[in-house]
C-alpha positions in Angstrom: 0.0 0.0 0.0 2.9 2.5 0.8 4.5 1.5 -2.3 1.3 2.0 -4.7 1.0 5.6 -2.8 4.5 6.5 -3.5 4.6 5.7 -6.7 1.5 7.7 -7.4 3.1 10.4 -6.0 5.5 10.4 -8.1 3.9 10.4 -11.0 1.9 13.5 -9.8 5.3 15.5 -8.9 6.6 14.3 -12.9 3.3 15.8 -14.1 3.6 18.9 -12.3 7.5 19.1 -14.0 6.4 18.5 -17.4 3.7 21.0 -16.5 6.3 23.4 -15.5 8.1 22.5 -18.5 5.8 22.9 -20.7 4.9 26.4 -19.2 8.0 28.0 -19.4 8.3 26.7 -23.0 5.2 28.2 -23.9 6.1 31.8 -21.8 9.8 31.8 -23.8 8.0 31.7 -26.9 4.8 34.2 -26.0 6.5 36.3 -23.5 9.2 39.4 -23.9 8.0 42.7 -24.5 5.8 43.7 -27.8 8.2 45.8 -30.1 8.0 47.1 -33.7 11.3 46.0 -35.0 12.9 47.5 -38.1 17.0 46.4 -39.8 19.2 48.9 -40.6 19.4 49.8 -44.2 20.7 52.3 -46.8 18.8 55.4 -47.8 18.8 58.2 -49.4 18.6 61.2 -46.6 17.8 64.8 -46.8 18.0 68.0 -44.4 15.7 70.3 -44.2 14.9 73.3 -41.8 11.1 74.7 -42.2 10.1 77.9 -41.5 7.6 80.0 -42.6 6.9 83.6 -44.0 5.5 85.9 -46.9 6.0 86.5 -50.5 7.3 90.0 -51.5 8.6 91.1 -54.9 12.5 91.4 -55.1 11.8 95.1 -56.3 9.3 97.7 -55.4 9.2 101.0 -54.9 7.1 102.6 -52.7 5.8 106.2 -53.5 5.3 108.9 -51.3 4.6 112.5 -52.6 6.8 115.2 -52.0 4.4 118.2 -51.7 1.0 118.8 -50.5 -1.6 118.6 -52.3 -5.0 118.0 -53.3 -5.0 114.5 -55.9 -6.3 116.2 -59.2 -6.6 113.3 -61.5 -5.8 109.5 -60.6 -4.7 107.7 -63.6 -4.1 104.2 -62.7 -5.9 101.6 -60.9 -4.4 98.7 -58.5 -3.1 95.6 -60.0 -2.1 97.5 -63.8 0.7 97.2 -65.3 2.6 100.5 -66.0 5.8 101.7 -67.7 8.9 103.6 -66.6 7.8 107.1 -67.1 4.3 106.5 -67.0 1.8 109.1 -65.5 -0.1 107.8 -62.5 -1.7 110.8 -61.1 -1.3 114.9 -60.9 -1.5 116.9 -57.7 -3.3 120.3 -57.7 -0.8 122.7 -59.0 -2.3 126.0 -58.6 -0.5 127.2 -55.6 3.2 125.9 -56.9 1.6 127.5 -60.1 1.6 130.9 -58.7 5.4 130.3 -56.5 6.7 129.8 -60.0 5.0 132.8 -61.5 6.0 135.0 -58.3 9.5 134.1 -58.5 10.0 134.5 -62.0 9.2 138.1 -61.7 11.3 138.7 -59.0 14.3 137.3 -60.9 12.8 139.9 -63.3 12.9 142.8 -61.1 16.5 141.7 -59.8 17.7 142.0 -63.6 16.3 145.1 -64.1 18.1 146.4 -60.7 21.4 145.0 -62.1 20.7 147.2 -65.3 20.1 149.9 -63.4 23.7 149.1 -60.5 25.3 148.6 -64.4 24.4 152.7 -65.4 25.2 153.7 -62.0 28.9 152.4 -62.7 29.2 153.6 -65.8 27.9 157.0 -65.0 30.4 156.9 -62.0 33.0 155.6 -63.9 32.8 158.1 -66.3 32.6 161.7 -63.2 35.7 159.9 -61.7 37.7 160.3 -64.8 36.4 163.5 -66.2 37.2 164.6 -62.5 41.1 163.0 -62.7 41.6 164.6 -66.1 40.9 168.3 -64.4 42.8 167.5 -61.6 45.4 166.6 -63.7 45.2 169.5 -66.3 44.8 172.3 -63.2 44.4 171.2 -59.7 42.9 175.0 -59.4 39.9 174.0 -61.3 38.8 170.8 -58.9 40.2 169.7 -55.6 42.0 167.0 -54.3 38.3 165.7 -52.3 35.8 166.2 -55.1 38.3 163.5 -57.0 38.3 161.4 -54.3 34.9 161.5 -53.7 34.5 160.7 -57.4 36.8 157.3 -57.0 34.4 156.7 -54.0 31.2 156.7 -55.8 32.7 154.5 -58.5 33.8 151.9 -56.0 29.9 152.2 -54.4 28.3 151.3 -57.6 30.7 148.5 -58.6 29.5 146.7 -54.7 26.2 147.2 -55.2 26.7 146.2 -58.7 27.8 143.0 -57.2 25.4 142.8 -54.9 22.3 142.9 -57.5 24.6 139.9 -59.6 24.3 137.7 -56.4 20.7 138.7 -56.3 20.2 137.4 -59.9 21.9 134.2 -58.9 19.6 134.3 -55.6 16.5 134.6 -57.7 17.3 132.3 -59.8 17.6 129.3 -57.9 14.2 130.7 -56.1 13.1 130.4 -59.9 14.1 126.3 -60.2 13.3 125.7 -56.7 9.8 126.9 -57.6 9.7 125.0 -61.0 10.9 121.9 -59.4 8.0 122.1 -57.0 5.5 122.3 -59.5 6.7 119.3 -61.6 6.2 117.6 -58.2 2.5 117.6 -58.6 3.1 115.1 -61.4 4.4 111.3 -60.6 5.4 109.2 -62.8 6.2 105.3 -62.5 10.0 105.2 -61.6 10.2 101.8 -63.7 8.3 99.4 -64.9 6.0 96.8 -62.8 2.7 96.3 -61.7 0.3 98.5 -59.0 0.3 96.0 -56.0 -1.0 99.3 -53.8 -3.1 102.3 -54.3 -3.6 104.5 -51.2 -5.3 107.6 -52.3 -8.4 108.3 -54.4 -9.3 111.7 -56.4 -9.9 114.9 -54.1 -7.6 113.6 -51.1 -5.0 115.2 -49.7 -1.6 113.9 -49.4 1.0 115.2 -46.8 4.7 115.5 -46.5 6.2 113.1 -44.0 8.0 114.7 -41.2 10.0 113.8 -38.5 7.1 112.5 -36.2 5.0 112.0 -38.7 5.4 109.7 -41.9 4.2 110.8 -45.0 1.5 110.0 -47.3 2.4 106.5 -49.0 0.5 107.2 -52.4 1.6 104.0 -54.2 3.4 101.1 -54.5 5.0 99.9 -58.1 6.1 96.1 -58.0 8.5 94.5 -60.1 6.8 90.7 -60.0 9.3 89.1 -62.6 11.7 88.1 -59.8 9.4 86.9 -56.2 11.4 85.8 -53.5 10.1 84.5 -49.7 11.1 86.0 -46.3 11.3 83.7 -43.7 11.6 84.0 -40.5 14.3 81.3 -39.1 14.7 80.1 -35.5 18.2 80.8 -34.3 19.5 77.6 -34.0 18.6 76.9 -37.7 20.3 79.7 -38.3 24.0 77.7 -38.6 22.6 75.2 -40.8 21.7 77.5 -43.7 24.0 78.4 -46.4 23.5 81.3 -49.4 22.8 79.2 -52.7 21.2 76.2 -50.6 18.3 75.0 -52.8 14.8 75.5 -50.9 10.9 74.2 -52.1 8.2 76.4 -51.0 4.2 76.1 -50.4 1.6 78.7 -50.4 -1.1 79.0 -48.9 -3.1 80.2 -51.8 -1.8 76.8 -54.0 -1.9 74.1 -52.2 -1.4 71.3 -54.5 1.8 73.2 -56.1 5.6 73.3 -55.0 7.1 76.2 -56.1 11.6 75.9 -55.8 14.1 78.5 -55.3 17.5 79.5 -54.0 18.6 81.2 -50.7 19.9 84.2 -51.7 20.1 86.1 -48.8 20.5 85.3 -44.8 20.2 88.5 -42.5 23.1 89.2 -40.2 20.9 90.6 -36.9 18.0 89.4 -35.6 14.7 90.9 -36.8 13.6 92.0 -33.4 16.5 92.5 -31.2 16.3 91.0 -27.6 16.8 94.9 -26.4 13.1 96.3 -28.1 11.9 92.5 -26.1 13.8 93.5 -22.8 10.4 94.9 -21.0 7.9 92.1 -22.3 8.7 89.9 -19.3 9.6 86.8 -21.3 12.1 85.7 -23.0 11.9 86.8 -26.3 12.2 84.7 -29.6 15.3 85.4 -31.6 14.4 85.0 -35.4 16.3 85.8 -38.5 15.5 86.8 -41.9 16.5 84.2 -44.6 15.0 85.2 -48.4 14.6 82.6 -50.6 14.2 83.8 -54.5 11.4 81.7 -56.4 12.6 79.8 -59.6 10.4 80.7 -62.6 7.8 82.1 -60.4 4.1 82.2 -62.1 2.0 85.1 -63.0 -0.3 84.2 -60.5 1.5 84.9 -57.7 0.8 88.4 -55.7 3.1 90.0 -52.7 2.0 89.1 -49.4 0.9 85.7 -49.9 1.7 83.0 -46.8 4.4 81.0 -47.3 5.6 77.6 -46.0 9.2 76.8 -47.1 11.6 73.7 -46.8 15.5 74.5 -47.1 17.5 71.7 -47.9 20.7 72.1 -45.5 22.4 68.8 -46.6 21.8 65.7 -48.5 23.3 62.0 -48.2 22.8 59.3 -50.9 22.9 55.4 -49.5 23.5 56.0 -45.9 23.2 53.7 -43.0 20.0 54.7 -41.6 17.9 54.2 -38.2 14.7 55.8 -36.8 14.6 59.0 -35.5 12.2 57.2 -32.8 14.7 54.5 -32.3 17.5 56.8 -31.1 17.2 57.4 -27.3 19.6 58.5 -24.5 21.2 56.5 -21.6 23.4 57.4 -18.8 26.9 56.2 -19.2 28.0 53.6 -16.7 30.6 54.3 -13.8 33.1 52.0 -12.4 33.8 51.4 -8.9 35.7 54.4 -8.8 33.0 57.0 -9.2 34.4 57.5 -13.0 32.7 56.9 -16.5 33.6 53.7 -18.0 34.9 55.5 -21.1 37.6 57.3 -18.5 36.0 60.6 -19.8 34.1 61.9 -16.6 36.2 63.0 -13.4 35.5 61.5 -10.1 32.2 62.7 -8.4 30.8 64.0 -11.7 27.7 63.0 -13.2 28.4 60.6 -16.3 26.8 62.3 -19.5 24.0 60.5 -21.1 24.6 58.5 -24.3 23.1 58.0 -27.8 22.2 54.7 -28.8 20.0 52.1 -30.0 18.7 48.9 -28.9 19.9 46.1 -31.2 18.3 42.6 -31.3 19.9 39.3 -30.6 18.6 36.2 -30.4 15.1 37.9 -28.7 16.6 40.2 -26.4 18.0 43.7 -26.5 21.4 45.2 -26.1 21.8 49.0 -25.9 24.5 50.0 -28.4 25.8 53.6 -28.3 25.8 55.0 -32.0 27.0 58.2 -33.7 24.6 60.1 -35.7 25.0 62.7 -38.8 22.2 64.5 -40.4 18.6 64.5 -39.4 16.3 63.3 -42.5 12.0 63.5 -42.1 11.9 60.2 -40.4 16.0 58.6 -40.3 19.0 59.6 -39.2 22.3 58.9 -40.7 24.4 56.4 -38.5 27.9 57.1 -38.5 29.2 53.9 -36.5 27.3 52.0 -34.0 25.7 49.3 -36.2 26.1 47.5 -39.5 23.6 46.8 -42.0 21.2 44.5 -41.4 20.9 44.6 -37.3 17.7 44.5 -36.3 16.9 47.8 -33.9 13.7 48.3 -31.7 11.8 51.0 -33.3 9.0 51.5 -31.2 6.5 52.6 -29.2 8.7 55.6 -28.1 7.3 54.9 -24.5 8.4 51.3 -24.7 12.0 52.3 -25.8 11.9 55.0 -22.7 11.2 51.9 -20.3 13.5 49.0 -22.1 16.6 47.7 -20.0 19.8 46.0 -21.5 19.3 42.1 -22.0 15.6 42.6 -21.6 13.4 40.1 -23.9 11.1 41.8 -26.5 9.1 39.9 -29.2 7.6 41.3 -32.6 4.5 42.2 -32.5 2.7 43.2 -36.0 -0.5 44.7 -34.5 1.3 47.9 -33.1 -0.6 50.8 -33.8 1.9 53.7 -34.8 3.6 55.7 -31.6 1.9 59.0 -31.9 4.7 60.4 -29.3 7.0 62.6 -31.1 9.8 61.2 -33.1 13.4 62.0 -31.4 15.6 60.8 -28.6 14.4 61.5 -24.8 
């Protein structure tokens, strides 16, 4: 009887070991944590910084008047086309009409006084010598004073003489200051373009900036040949941009159309300088203007329009490629010593974090520190770190966050895409 029980006991406890057995099988196969799991491969990467902005035309001219004046006739409308020299409109002239007039007779009046200054001298020219010839023939006749007082008139009316010259000149440039003034009141088109603004109507007034006050702007005449987009870039894209990189740009007002075009100009200071920011209470956003000019740019296109542009900053054909969501950062392992295993860090310093990856092998992870270059839409290049054809855990980024070295992971198919953002922690 003790025999029959033992034995039946054993066959229980050999159940419960294949039981076991047959457990831990099944949990090495089903178990591990569910990644998405991509192999390192070649592809071709590109570099872009975004930023946004308006289009303007390369050339305009914006024109103010330089008189004021009532608008007589308006001649153009906005959005035509107009030539260099072109009419546009004519400012009441009737006042600077009458300035001419007035100053041309006073240059009048200031000839006739130099006519007159010019018989004066001659008269006194001729008593000064009639009056030395005496006084040379018979002092008896004349004295030595009425002679000199003769050589004294004649050096009064060549002064004043003189005088009434520099008051010809004086008038004169009154006269051409006046005449300039009145062919003010006409404007013509300084070159040839397009109206992109009309400010004023017939019967308004337009004004003369001053120093607290700006001017009238009457109209603005648009070269739209050559369009170009100004963008504002963030600072630290800044770097990355170079004159002559090639850029594509979207508008707003065409969405289904690419437009490309060169940088062709990167500003030097920021558009609005941390100083005009100082008083905000925040810390103010450092921007700089980058113009890209449009390739072949279409008729359609208007200044003003929003913008959306991508600038290539560098390209790379065949690379070694990861995830941007696979790349995430560690922190670098000490020895017993308090130092950095790479013999970097000093003794009671915090080791810096490290870039890597987690590569595959044989169902469970190993972090692998890698160096990265450029920054594609979704891959970055790898420099060194991992060969073509590892396999790399490429999601969900929350996963990666979490994942320990040497910890089991298993494929899993029915991921849903990681909506986190793409990038390292």
């Amino acid at each position: 009887m003790r025999t029959g029980i033992k034995v039946l006991l054993g066959f229980v406890a050999l159940g419960v070991v294949a039981a076991a057995a047959i457990l831990a099988m099944t949990f090495e196969r089903q178990g591990g944590t569910p990644v998405r799991i991509e192999t390192v491969s070649q592809r071709d990467l590109v570099a872009t910084v975004t930023a946004s902005g308006n289009v303007r035309a390369t050339r305009k001219v914006d024109i103010s008047s330089d008189i004021s004046a009532k608008v007589a006739e308006l001649l153009v409308d906005e959005g035509e086309d107009v030539e260099e020299g072109q009419v546009l409109l004519r400012l009441d002239p009737t006042r600077y009409r009458a300035a001419l007039n007035r100053s041309e007779a006073n240059l009048n009046q200031v000839r006739a006084q130099v006519a007159q200054a010019e018989a004066n001298l001659l008269r006194a020219s001729r008593h000064a010598e009639r009056m030395r010839s005496i006084w040379a023939s018979d002092s008896l006749l004349v004295s030595r004073q009425e002679v000199e007082n003769a050589e004294t008139d004649l050096e009064i009316q060549e002064s004043m003489l003189e005088a009434s010259t520099f008051g010809v000149s004086q008038a004169q440039a009154a006269v051409e200051e006046a005449r300039d003034q009145l062919s003010k009141t006409v404007i013509v088109a300084p070159m040839s373009g397009r109206v992109t603004r009309l400010n004023v109507e017939e019967g308004e007034t337009v004004i003369v900036g001053t120093m607290n006050n700006p001017g009238s702007l009457v109209l603005t005449v648009s070269d739209l040949s050559v369009m170009e987009v100004v963008l504002e870039v963030d600072e630290t894209d800044v770097p990355e941009i170079a004159l002559g990189d090639e850029a594509t740009v979207e508008l707003d007002a065409f969405p289904e159309l690419e437009f490309p075009g060169l940088v062709t100009e990167i500003g030097n200071s920021a558009i609005r300088p941390p100083s005009q920011s100082a008083g905000s209470g925040q810390t103010p956003t450092i921007d700089f203007e980058v113009v890209v000019t449009l390739i072949n740019p279409p008729a359609e296109l208007r200044p003003d329009l929003s913008a959306t542009a991508e600038v290539i900053t560098d390209t790379r054909d065949n690379q070694l490629s990861i995830p941007i969501i696979s790349l995430t950062l560690r922190e670098e392992e000490e020895d017993g010593n308090g130092t950095s295993s790479s013999g970097n860090g000093r003794a009671g310093d915090r080791p810096d974090p490290i870039e890597g990856v987690f590569v595959i092998r044989e169902g469970r992870v190993t972090f692998t520190p890698v160096q990265v270059g450029i920054a594609g839409q979704e891959y970055f290049e790898v420099v060194s770190g991992v060969s073509l054809g590892d396999s790399i855990v490429s999601g969900p980024y929350q996963v990666i966050r979490e994942l320990e070295d040497g910890e089991a992971v298993r494929h899993d198919e029915d991921l849903e895409s990681d909506d986190d953002q793409n990038g390292s922690d």
